[in-house]
Wavefront OBJ file of the C-alpha trace (Angstrom):
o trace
v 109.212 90.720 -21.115
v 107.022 88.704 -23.906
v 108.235 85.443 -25.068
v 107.515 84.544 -28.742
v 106.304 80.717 -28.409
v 104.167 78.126 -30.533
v 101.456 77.310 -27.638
v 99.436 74.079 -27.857
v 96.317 74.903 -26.260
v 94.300 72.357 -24.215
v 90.750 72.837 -25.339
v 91.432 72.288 -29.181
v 94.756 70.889 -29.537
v 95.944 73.007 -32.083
v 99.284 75.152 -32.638
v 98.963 78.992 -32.565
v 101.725 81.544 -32.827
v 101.945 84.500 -30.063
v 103.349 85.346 -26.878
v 103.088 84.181 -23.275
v 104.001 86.460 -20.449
v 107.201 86.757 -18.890
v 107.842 83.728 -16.174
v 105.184 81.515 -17.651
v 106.075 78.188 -19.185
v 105.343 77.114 -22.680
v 103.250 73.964 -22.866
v 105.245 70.856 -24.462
v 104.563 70.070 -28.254
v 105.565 66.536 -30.263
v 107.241 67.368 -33.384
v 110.053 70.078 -33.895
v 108.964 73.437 -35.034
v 110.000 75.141 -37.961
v 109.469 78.851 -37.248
v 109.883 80.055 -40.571
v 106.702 78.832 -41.944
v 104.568 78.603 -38.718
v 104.858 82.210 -38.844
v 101.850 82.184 -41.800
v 99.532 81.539 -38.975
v 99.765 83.577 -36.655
v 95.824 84.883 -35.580
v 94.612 81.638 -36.578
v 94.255 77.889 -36.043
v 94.256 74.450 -37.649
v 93.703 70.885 -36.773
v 96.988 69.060 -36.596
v 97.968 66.150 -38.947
v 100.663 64.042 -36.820
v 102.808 61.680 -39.327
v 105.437 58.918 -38.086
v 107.205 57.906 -41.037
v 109.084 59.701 -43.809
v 108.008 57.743 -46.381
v 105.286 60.316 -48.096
v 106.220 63.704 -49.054
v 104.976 66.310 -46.598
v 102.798 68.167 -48.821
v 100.452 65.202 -48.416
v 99.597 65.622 -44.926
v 98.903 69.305 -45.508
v 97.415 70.139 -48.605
v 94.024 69.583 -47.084
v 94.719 72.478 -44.763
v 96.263 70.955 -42.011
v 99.186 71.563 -39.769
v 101.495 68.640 -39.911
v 103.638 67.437 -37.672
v 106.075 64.639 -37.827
v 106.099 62.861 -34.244
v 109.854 63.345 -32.721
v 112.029 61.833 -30.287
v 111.317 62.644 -26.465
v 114.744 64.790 -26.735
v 113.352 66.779 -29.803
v 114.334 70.477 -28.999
v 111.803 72.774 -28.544
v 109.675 74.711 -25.464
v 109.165 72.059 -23.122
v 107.263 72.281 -20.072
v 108.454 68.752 -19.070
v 109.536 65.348 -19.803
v 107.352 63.278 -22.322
v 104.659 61.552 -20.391
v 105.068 58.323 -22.242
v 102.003 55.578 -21.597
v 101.450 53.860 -18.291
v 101.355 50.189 -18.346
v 97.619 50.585 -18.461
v 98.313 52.303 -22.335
v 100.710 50.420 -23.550
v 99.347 49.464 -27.361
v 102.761 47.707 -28.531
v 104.944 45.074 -26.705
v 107.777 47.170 -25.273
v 110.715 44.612 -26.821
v 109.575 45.933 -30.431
v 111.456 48.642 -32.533
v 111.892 51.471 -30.149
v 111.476 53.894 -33.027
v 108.083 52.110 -32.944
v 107.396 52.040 -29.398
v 108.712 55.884 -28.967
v 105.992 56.763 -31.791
v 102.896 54.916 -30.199
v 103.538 56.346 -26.821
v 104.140 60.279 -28.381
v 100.819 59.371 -30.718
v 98.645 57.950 -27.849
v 99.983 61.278 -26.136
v 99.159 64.066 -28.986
v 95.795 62.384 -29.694
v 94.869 62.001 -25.966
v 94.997 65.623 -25.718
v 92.966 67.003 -28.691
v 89.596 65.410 -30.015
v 90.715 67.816 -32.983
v 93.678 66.319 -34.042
v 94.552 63.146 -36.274
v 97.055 61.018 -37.159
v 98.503 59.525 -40.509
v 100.592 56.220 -40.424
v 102.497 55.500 -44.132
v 103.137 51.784 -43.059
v 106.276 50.517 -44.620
v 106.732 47.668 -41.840
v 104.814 45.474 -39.737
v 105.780 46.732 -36.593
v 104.610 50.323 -37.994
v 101.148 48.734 -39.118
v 100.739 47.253 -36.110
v 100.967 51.075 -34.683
v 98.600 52.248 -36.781
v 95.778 49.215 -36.456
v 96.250 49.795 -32.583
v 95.962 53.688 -32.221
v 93.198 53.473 -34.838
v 91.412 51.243 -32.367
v 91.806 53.420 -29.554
v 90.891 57.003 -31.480
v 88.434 55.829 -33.833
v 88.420 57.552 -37.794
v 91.212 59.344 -36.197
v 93.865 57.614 -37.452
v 94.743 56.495 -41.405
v 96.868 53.848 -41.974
v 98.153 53.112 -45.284
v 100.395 50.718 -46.579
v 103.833 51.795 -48.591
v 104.630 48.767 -51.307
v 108.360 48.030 -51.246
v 108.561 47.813 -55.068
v 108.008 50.168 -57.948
v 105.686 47.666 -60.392
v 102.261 48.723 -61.769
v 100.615 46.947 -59.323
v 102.748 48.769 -56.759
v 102.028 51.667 -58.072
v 97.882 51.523 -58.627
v 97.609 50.572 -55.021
v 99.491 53.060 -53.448
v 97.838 56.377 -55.601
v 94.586 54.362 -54.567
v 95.552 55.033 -51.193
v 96.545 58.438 -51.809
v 93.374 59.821 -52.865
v 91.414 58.197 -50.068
v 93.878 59.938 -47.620
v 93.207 63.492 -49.057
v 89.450 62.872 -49.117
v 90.053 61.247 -45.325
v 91.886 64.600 -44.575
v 89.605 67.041 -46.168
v 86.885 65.947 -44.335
v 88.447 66.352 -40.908
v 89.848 70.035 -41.940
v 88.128 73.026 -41.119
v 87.705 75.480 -43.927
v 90.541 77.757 -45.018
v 90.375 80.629 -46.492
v 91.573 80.834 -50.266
v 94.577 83.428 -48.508
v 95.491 81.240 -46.138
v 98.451 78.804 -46.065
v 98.659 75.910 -44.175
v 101.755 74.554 -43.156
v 104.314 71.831 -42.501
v 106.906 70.180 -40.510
v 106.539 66.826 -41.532
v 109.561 66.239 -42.871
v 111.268 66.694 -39.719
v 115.162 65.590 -39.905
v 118.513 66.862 -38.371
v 121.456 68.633 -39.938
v 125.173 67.406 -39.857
v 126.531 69.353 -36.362
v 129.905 69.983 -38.549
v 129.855 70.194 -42.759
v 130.775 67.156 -44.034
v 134.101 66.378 -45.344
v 136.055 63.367 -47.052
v 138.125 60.901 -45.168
v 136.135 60.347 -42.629
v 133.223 58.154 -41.452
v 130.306 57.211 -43.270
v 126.985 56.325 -40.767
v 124.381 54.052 -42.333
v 121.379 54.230 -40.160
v 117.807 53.571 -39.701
v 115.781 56.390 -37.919
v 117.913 58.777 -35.559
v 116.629 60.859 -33.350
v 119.139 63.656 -33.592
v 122.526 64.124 -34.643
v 124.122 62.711 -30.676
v 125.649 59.797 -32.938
v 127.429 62.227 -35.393
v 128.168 64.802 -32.913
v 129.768 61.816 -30.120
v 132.049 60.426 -33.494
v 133.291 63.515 -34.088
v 134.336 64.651 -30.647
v 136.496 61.539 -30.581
v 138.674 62.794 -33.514
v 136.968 61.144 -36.403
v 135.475 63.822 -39.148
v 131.777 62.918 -40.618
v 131.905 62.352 -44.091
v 128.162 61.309 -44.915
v 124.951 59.918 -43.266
v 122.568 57.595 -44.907
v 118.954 57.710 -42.502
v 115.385 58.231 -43.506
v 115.613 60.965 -41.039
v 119.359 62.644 -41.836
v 120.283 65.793 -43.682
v 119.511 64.284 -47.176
v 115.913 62.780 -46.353
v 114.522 66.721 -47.170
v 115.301 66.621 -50.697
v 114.185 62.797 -51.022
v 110.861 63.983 -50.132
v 110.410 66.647 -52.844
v 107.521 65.578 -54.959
v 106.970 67.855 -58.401
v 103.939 65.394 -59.229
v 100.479 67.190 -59.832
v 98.708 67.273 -56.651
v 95.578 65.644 -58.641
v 97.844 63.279 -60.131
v 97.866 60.119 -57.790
v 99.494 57.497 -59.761
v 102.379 60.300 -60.596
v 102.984 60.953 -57.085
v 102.733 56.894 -56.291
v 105.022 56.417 -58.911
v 107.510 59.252 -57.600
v 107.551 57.887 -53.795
v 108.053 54.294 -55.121
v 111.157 54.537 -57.496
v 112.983 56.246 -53.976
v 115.032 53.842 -52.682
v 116.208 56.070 -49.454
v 114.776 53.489 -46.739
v 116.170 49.762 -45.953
v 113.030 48.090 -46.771
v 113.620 49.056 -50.325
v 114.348 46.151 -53.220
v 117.704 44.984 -52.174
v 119.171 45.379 -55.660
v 117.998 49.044 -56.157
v 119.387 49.953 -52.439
v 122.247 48.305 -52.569
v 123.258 50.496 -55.963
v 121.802 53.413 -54.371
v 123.896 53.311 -50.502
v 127.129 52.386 -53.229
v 126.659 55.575 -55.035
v 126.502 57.459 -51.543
v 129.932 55.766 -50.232
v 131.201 56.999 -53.238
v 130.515 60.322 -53.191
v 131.202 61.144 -49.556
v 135.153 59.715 -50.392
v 134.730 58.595 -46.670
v 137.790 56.222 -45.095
v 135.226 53.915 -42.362
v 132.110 52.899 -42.414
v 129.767 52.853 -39.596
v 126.558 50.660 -39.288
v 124.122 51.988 -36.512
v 121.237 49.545 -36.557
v 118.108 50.146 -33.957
v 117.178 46.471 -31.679
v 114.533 44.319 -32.648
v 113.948 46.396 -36.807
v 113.766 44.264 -39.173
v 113.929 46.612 -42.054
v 117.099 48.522 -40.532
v 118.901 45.054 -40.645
v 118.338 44.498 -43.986
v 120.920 46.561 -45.428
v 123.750 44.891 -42.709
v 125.127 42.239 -45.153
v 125.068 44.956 -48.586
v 127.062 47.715 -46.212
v 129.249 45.267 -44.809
v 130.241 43.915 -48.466
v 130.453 47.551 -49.767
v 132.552 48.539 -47.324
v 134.852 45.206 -47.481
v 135.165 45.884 -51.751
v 136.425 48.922 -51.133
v 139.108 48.106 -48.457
v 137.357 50.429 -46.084
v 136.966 49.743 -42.209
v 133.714 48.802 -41.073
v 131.767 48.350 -37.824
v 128.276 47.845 -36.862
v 126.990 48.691 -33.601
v 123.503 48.729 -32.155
v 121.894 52.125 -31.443
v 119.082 52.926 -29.172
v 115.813 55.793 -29.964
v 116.387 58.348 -28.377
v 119.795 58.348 -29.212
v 122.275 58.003 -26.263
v 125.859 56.797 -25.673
v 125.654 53.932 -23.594
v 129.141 51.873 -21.965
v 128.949 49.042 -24.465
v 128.401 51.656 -27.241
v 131.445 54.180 -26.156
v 133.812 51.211 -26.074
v 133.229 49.758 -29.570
v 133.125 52.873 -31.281
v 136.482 54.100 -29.014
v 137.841 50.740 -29.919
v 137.269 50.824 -33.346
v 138.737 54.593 -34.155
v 142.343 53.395 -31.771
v 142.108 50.926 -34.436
v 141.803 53.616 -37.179
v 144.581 55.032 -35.566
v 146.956 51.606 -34.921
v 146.197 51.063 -38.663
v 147.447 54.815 -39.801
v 150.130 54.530 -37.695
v 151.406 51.174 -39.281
v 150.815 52.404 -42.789
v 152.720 55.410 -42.015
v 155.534 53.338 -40.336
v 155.489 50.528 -43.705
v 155.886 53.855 -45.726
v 159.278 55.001 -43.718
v 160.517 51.413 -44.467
v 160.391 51.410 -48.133
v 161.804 54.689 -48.501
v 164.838 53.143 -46.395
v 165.127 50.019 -48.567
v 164.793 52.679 -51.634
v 167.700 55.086 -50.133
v 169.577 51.643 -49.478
v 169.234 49.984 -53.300
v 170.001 53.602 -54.629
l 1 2 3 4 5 6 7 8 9 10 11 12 13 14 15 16 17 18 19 20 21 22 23 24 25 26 27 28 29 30 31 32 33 34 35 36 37 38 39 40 41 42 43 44 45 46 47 48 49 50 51 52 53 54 55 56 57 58 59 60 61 62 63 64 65 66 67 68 69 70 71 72 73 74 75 76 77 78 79 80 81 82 83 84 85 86 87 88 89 90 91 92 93 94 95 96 97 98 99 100 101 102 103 104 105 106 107 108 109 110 111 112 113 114 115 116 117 118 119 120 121 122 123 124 125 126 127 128 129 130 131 132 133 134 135 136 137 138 139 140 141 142 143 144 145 146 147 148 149 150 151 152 153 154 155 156 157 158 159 160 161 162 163 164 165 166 167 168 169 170 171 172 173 174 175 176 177 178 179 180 181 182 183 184 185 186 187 188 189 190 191 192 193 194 195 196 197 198 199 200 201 202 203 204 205 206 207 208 209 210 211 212 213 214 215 216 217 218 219 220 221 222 223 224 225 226 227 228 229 230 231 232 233 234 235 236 237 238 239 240 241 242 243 244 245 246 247 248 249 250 251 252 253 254 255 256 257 258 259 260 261 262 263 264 265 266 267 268 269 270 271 272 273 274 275 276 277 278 279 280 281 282 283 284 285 286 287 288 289 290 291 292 293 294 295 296 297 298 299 300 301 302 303 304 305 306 307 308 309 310 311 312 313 314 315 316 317 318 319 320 321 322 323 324 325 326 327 328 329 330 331 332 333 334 335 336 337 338 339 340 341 342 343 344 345 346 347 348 349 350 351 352 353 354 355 356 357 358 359 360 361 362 363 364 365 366
């Protein structure tokens, strides 16, 4: 029988919905899928706008009638016709001991723009590692490729620059988009983020993070006994709503100044952030706090000292352990975070013991 299946196709790179026959193989796509809205174009196709970052809302990337795509993990789920074919030495554009969030974008970038002369690729910079990403694959794939930085503050000047930037990427983006009919609707997956594997609840862990690429962190916690209360990452369950812009689309400087004041991302002012991750501990009423920070990001350590100090005011437990992208659980990894809940457990286990011994020395003194 017919399988329903988003095919890339190899001559112009672009997504279309339909069928394949039965026993064929769907060919692999970068970015997760979101069949909801893909189904608006079915019969048709569009030139693909590929985004790393979530640092711009997603209506950006395809209001010029594009299909965007955030670039996933190698483990995204999907139809996959094989592994990722990440560069040879030959194509390697970044030094392999950068962020591997960085390095794992480059090599799915070089990939998606290797295979279309169609496609293009947008790069909201919010680090140097990232720009460095962007000025590389924008000297490989010529006008293919817009970098743009993302100012860390909120000030005027902040703010002028960045809706600056803004208009020249939706001129950049019309120009490369073919012409769309007035009843047709592009669409988008650029927000691309995972949900919690089990509804939150209180009393349980509370996972600052950088980028993720799934929920395997979450999901491996859990399974050891320890309930998720709340995860703070630019790409975790909240990072949808953080991206909601109600700006006028011609309004540049609103939009700038809407991005801007969101403080969801480490490399946010430290004072702002450090409010903002405070209010979040609060509200998930969560009983540990876990720090998952990604090798050789800068931005992703700068929240290490305001988490560990957050979590020490409060009383709470609090361990920070070093996460790879893709996700996976490593030996060093399973035995500090199995160490650290039998310590959860020693301490519940002693409080509950401390509690039996002043209800003796009550039942004694009465």
């Amino acid at each position: 029988m017919p399988m329903s299946a988003v095919k890339r196709t190899a001559a112009r790179g672009v997504f279309l919905i339909g069928t394949l026959p039965a026993g064929s193989r769907p060919c692999y796509h970068v970015g997760a899928v979101d069949n909801s809205s893909s189904q608006t174009l079915l019969g048709r196709t569009l030139a693909t706008c590929y985004c790393t970052c979530n640092l711009l809302p997603p209506r950006v990337y395809s209001s010029a009638g594009h299909l965007a795509r955030r670039l996933a993990a190698p483990a995204a789920p999907g139809p996959v016709a094989g592994p990722l074919p990440f560069a040879t030495p030959a194509r390697i554009l970044v030094h392999p001991m950068t962020c591997p969030y960085v390095v794992t974008q480059t090599a799915a970038a070089d990939h998606a723009l290797a295979r279309s002369i169609d496609d293009c690729l947008v790069v909201p910079a919010g680090c140097d590692a990232m720009r460095r990403l962007g000025d590389a694959l924008a000297a490989r794939y010529p006008d293919r490729v817009f970098a743009l930085f993302v100012p860390r503050t909120d000030d005027s000047a902040a703010v002028r620059s960045l809706s600056h930037d803004l208009a020249r990427l939706e001129e950049w983006l019309a120009a490369k988009a073919p012409p769309v009919k007035a009843d047709e609707q592009s669409s988008t997956d650029a927000e691309a983020t995972f949900t919690y594997p089990t509804p939150p609840s209180p009393g349980g862990a509370f996972i600052v993070a950088g980028p993720l690429s799934d929920d395997g962190l979450l999901r491996y916690i859990a399974g050891l006994g320890l309930p998720i209360s709340g995860v703070e990452s630019c790409s975790g369950p909240e990072r949808r709503a953080a991206l909601e812009c109600d700006a006028p689309e011609a309004d540049y400087e609103a939009q700038a100044r809407q991005i801007l004041e969101r403080v969801s991302c480490p490399r946010s002012s430290a004072t702002a952030r450090r409010e903002y991750l405070a209010h979040r501990l609060e509200e998930t009423g969560a009983a540990a706090v876990i720090y998952a920070r990604l090798p050789f990001c800068d931005p992703s350590a700068y929240d290490t000292f305001s988490v560990a100090d957050l979590a020490s005011g409060r009383g709470l437990p609090y361990l920070e352990v070093e996460v790879g992208y893709p996700f996976e659980v490593t030996g060093p990894l399973r035995v500090r975070i199995e160490a650290f809940l039998e310590s959860l457990l020693l301490g519940a286990e002693l409080s509950e013991l401390d509690e039996l011994d002043d209800l003796d020395d009550l039942e004694v003194t009465t």
